[in-house]
mmCIF file of the N, C-alpha and C atoms, coordinates in Angstrom:
data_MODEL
# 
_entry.id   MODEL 
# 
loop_
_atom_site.group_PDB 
_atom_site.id 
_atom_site.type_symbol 
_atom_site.label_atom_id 
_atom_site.label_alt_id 
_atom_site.label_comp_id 
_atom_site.label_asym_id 
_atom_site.label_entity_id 
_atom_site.label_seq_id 
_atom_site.pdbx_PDB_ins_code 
_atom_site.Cartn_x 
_atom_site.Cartn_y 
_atom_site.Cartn_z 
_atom_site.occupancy 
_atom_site.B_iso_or_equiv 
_atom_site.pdbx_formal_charge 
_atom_site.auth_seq_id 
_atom_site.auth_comp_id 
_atom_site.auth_asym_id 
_atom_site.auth_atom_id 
_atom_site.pdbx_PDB_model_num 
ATOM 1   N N  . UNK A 1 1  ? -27.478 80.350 68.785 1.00 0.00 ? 1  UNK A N  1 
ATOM 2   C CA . UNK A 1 1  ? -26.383 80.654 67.897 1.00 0.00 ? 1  UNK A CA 1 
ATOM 3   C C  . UNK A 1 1  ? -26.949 80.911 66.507 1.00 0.00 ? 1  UNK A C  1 
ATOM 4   N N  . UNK A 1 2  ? -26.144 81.859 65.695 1.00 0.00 ? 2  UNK A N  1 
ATOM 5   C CA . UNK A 1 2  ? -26.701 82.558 64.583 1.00 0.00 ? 2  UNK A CA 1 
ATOM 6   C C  . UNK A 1 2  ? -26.126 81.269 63.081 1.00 0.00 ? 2  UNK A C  1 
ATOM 7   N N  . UNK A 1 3  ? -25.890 82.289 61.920 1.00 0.00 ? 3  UNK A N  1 
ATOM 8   C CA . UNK A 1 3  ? -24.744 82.073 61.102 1.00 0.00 ? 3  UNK A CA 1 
ATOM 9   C C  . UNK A 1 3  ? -23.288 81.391 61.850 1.00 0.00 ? 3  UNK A C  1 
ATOM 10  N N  . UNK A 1 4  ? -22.731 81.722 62.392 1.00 0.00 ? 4  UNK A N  1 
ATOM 11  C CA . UNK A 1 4  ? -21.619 81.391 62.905 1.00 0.00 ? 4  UNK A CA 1 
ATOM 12  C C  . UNK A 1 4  ? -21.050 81.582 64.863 1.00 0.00 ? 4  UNK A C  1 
ATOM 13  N N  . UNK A 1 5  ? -21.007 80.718 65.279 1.00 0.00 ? 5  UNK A N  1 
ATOM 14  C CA . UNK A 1 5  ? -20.698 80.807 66.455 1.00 0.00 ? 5  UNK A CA 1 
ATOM 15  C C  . UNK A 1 5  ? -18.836 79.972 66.757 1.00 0.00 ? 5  UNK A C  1 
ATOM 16  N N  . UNK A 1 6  ? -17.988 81.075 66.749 1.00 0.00 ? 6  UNK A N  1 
ATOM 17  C CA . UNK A 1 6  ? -17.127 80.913 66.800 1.00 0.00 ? 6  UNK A CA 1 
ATOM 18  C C  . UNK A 1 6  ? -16.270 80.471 68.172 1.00 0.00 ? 6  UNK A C  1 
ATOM 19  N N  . UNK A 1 7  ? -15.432 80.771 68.313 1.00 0.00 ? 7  UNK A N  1 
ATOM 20  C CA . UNK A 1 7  ? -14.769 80.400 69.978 1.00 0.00 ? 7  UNK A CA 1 
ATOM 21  C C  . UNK A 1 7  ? -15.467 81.388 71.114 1.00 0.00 ? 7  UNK A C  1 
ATOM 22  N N  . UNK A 1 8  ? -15.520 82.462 71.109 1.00 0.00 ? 8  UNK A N  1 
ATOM 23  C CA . UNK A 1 8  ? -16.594 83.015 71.776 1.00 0.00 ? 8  UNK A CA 1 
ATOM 24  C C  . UNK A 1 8  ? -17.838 82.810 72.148 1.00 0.00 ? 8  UNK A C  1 
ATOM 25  N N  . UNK A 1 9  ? -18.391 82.158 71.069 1.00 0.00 ? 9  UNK A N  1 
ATOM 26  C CA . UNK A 1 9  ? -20.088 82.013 70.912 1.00 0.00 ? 9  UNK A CA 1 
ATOM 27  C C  . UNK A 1 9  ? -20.021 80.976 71.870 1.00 0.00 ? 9  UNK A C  1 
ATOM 28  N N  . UNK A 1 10 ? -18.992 79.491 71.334 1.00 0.00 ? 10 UNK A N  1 
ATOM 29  C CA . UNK A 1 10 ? -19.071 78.502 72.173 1.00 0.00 ? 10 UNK A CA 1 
ATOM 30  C C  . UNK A 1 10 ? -18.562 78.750 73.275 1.00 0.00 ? 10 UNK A C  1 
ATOM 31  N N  . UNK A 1 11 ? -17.854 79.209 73.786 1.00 0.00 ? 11 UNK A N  1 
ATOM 32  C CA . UNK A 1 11 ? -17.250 79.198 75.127 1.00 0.00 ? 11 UNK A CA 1 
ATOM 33  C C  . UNK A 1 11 ? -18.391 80.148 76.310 1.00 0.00 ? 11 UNK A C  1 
ATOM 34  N N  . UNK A 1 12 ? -19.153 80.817 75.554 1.00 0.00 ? 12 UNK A N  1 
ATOM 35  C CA . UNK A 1 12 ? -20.243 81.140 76.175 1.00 0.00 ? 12 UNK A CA 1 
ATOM 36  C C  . UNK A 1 12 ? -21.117 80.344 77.041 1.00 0.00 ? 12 UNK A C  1 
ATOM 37  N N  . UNK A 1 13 ? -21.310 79.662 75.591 1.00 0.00 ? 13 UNK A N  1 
ATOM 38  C CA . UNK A 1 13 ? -22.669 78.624 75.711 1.00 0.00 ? 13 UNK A CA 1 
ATOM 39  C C  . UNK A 1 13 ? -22.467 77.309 76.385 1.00 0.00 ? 13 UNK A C  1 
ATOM 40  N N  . UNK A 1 14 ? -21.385 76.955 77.248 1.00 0.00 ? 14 UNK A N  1 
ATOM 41  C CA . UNK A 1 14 ? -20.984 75.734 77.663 1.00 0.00 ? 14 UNK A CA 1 
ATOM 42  C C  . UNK A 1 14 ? -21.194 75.222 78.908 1.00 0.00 ? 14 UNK A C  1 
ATOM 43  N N  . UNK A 1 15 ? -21.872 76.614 79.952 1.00 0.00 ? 15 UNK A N  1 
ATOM 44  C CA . UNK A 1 15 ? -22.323 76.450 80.958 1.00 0.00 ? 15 UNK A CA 1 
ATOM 45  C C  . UNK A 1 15 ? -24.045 76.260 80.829 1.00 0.00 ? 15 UNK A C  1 
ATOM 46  N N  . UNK A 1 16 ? -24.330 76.368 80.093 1.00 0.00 ? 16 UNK A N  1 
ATOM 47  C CA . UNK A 1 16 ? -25.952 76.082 79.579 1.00 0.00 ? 16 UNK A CA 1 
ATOM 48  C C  . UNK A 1 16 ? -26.473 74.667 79.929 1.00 0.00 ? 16 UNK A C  1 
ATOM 49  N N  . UNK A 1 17 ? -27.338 75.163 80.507 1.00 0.00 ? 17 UNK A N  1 
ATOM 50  C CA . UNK A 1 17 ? -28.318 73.568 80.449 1.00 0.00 ? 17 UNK A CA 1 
ATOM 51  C C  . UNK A 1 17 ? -28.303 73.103 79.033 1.00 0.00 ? 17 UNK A C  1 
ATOM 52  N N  . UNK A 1 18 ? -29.019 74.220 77.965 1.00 0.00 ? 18 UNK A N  1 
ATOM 53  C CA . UNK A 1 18 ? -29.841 73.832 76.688 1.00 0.00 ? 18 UNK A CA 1 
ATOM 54  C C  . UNK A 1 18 ? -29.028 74.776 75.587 1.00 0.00 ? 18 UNK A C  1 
ATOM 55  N N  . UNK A 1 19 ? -28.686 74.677 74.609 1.00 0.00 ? 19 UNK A N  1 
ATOM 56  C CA . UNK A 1 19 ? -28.028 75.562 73.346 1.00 0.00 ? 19 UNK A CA 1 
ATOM 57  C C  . UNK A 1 19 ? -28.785 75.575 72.158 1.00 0.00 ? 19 UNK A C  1 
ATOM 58  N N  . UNK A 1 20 ? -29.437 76.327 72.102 1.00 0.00 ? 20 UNK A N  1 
ATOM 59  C CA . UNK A 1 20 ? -30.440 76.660 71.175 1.00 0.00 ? 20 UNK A CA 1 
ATOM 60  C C  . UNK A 1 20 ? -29.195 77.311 69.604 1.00 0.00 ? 20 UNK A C  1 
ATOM 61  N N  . UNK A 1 21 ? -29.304 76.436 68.649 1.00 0.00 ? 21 UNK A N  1 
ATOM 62  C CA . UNK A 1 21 ? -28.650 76.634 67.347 1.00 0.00 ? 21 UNK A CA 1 
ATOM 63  C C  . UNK A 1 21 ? -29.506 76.333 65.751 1.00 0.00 ? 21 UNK A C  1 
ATOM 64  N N  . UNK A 1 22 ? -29.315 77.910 64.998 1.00 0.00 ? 22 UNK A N  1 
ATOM 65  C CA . UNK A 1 22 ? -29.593 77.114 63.753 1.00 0.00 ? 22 UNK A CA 1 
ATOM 66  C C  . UNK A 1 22 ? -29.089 75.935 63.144 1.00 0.00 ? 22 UNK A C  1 
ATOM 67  N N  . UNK A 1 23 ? -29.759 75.168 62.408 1.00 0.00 ? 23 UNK A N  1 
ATOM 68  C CA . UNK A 1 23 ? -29.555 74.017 61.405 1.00 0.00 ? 23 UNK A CA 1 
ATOM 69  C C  . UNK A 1 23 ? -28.092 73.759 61.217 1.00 0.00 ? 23 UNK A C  1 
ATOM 70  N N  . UNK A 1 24 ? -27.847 75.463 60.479 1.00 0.00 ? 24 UNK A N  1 
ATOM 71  C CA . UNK A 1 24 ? -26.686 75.488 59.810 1.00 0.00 ? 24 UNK A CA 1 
ATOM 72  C C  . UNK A 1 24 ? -25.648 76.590 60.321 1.00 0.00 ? 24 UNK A C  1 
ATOM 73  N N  . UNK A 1 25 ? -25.747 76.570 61.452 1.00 0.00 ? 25 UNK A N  1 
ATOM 74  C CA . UNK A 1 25 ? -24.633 76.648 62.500 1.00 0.00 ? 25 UNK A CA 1 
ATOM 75  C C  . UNK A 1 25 ? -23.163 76.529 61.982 1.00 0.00 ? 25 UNK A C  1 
ATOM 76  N N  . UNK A 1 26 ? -22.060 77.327 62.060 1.00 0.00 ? 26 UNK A N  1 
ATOM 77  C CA . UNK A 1 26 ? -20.859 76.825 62.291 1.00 0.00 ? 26 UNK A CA 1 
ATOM 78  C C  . UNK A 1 26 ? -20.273 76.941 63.494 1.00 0.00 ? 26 UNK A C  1 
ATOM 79  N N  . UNK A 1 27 ? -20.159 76.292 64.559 1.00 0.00 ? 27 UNK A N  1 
ATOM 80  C CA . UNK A 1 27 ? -19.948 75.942 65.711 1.00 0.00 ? 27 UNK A CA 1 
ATOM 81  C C  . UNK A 1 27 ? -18.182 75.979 65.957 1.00 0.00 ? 27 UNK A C  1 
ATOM 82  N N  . UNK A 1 28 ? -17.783 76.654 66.370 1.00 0.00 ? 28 UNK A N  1 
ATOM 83  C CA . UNK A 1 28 ? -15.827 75.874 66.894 1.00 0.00 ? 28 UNK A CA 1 
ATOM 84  C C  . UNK A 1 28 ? -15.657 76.391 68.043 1.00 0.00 ? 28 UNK A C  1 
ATOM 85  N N  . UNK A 1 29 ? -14.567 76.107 67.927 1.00 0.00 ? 29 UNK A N  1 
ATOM 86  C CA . UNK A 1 29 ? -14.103 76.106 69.839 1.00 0.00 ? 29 UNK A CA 1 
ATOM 87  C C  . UNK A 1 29 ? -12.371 76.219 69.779 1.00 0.00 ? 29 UNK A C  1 
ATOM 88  N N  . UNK A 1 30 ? -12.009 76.788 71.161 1.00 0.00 ? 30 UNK A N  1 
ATOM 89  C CA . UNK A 1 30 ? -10.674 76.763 70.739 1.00 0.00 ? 30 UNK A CA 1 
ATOM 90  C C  . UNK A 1 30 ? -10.460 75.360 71.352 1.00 0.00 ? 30 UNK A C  1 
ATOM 91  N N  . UNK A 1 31 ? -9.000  75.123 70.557 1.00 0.00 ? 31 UNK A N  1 
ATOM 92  C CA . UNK A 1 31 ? -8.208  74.014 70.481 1.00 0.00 ? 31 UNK A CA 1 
ATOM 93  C C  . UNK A 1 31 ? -9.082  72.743 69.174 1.00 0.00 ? 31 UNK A C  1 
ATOM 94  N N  . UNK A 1 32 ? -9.215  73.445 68.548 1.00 0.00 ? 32 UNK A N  1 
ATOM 95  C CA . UNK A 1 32 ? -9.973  72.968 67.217 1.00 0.00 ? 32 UNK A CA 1 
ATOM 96  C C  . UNK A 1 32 ? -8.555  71.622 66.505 1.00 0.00 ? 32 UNK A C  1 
ATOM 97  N N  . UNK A 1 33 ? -8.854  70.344 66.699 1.00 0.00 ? 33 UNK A N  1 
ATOM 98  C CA . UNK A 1 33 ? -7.911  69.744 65.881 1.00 0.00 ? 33 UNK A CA 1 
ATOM 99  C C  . UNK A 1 33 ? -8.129  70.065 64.500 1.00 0.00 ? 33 UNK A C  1 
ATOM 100 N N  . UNK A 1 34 ? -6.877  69.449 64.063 1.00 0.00 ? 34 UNK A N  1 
ATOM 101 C CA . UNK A 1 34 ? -6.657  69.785 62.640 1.00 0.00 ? 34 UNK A CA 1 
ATOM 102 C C  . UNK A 1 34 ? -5.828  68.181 62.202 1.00 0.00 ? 34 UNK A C  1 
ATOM 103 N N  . UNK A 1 35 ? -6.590  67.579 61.097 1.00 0.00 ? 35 UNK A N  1 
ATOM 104 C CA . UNK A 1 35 ? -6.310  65.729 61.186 1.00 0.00 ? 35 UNK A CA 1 
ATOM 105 C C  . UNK A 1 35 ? -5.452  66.478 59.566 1.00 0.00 ? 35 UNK A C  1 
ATOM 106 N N  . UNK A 1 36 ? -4.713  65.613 59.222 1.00 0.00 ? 36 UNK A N  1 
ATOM 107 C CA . UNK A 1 36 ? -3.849  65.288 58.245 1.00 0.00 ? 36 UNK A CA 1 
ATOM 108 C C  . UNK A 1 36 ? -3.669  63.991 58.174 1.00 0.00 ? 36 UNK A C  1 
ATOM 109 N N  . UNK A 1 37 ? -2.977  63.766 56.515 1.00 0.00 ? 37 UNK A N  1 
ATOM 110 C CA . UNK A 1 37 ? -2.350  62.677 56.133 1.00 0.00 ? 37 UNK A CA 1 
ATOM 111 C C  . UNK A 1 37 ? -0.989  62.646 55.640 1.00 0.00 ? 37 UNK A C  1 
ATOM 112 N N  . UNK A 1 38 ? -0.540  61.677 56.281 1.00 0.00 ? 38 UNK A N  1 
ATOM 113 C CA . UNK A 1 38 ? 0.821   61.612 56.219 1.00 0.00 ? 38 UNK A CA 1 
ATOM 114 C C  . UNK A 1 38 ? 1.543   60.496 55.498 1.00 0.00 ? 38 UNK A C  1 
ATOM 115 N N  . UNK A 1 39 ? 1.866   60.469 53.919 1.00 0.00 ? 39 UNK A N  1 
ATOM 116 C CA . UNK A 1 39 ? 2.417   59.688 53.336 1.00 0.00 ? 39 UNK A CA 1 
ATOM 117 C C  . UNK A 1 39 ? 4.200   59.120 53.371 1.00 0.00 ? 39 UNK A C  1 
ATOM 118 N N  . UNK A 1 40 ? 4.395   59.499 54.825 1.00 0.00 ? 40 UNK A N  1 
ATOM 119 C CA . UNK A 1 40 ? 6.266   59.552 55.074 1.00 0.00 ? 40 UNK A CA 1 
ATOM 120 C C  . UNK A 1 40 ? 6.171   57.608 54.884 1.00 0.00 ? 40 UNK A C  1 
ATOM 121 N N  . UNK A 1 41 ? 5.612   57.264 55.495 1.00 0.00 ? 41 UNK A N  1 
ATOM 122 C CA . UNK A 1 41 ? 5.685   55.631 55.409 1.00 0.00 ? 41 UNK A CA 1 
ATOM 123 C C  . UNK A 1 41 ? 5.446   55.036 53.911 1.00 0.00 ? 41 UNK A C  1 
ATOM 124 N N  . UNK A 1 42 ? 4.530   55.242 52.945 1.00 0.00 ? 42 UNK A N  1 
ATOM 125 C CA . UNK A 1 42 ? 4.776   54.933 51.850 1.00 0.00 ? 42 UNK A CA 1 
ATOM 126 C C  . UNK A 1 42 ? 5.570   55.256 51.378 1.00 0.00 ? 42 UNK A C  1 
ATOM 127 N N  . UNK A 1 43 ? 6.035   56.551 51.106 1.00 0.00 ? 43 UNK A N  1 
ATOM 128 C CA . UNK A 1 43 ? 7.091   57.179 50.277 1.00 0.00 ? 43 UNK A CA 1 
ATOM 129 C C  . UNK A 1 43 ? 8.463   56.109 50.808 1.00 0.00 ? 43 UNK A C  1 
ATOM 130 N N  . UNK A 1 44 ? 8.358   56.489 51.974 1.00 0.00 ? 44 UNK A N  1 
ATOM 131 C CA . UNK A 1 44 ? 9.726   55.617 52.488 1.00 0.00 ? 44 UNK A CA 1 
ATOM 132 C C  . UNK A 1 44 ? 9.909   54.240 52.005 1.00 0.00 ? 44 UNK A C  1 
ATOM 133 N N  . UNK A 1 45 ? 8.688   53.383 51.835 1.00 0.00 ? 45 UNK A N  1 
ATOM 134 C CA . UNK A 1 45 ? 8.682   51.851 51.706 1.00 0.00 ? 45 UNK A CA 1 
ATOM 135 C C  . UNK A 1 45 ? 8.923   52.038 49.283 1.00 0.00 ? 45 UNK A C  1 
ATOM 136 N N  . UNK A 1 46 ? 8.549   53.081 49.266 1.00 0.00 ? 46 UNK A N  1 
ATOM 137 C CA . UNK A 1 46 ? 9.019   53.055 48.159 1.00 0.00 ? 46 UNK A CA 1 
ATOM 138 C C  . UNK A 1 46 ? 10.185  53.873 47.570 1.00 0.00 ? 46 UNK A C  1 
ATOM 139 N N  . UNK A 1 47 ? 11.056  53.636 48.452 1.00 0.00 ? 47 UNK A N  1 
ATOM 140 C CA . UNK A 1 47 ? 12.563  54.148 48.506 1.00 0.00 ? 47 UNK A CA 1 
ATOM 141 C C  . UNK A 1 47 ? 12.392  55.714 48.346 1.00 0.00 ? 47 UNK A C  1 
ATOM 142 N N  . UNK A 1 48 ? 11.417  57.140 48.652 1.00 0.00 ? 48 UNK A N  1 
ATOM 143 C CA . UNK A 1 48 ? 11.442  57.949 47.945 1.00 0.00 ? 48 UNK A CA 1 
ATOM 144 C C  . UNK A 1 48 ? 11.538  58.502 49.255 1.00 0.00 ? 48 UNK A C  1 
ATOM 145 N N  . UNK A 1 49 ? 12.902  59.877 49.112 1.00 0.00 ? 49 UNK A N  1 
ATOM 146 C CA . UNK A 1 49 ? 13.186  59.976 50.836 1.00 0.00 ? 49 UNK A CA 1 
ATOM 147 C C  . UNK A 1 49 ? 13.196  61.968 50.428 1.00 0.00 ? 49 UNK A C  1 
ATOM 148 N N  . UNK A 1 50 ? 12.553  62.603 51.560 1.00 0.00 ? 50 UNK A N  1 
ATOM 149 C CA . UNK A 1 50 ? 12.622  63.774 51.900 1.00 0.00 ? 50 UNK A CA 1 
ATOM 150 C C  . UNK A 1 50 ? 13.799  64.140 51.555 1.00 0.00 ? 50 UNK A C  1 
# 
């Protein structure tokens, strides 16, 4: 994998014994989570409502 190996690159490479990648790789895949924070419980405990 080069500069960037995107959902393609990886979905390639997944039947591989070995995955040969630069250092600085950006690697993804589909179904990539995505984490957040969710302040509904504070806000709420401090009376402050949507």
């Amino acid at each position: 994998m080069g500069n960037v190996a995107a959902s393609g690159g990886y979905y390639i490479s997944v039947p591989a014994n070995v995955i040969y990648a630069n250092p600085g790789t950006i690697t993804g895949s589909i179904g990539v989570i995505i984490q957040h924070v969710s302040f509904a419980k504070v806000l709420e405990k401090l009376g402050i409502k949507k």
